[in-house]
C-alpha positions in Angstrom: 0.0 0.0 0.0 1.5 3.3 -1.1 1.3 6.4 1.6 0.7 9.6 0.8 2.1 12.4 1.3 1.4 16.3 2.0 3.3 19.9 1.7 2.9 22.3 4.3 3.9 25.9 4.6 4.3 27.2 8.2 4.7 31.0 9.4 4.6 33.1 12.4 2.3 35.3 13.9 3.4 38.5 12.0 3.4 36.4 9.0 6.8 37.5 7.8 8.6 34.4 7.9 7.7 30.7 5.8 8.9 27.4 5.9 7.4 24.8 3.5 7.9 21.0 4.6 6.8 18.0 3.3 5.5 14.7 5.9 3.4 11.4 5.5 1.4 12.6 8.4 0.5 16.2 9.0 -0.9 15.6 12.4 1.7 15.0 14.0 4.0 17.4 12.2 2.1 20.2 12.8 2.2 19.5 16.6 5.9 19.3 16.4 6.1 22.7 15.2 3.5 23.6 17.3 5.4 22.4 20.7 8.6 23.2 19.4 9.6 19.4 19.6 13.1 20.2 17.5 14.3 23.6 19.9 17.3 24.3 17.2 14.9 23.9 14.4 14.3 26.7 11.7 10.3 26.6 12.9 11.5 26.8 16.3 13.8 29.5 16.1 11.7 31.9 14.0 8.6 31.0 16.4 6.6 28.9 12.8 3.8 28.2 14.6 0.7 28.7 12.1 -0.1 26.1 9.1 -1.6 28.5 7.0 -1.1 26.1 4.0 -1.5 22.7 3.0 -2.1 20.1 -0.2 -2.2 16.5 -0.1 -0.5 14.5 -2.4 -1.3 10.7 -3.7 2.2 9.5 -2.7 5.2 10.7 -0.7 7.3 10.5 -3.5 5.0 13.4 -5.5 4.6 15.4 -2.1 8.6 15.7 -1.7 8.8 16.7 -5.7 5.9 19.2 -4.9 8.1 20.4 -1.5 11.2 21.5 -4.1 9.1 22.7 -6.7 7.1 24.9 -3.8 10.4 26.3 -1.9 12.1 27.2 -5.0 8.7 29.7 -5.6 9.3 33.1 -4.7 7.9 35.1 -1.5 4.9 36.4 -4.2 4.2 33.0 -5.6 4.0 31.4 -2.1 1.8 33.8 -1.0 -0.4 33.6 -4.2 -0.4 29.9 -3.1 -1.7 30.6 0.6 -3.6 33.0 -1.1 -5.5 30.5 -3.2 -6.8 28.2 -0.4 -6.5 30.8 2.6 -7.1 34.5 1.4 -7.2 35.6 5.5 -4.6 33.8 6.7 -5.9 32.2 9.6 -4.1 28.5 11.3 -6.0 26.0 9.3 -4.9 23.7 12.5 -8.4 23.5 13.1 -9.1 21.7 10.1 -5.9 19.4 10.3 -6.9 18.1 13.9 -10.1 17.2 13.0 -8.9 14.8 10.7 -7.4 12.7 13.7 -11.2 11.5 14.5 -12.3 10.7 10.6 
């Protein structure tokens, strides 16, 4: 059975930083940034604490080739992304924990 795969992009409250990252299980990555599991981490240094993006990918393999195509983007293009799916912003961790009882 193949496992899929999704891209996030993280930021902080001011919104002036992003991180896009790529996981088989967004759950549980999201709380990792969220807790600041990894202290010396980029997310955790620069306080990445919001999933304001996501897409979901068929395999892991197409998520991690989505995850260089994605950070190569430019500051515009990734926010034209967010944009797309969240025009105000907000932490779609909401959404995301929800699907834990699916």
């Amino acid at each position: 059975m193949e496992r899929g795969g999704c891209i996030y992009i993280m930021t902080n409250y001011n919104k002036t930083t992003y991180y896009t990252g790529v996981t088989s299980d967004l759950y549980t990555r999201i709380i990792e940034h969220k807790t600041s599991k990894y202290p010396n981490s980029f997310t955790s240094r620069y306080k990445l604490k919001y999933c304001v993006y996501y897409e979901a990918l068929p395999t892991i393999e197409e998520a991690i080739e989505r995850e260089k195509q994605v950070k190569k983007y430019r500051r515009e293009k990734k926010e034209a992304l967010i944009n797309s799916i969240n025009p105000k912003w907000e932490d779609l961790w909401i959404i995301i924990k929800e699907w834990e009882f699916v």
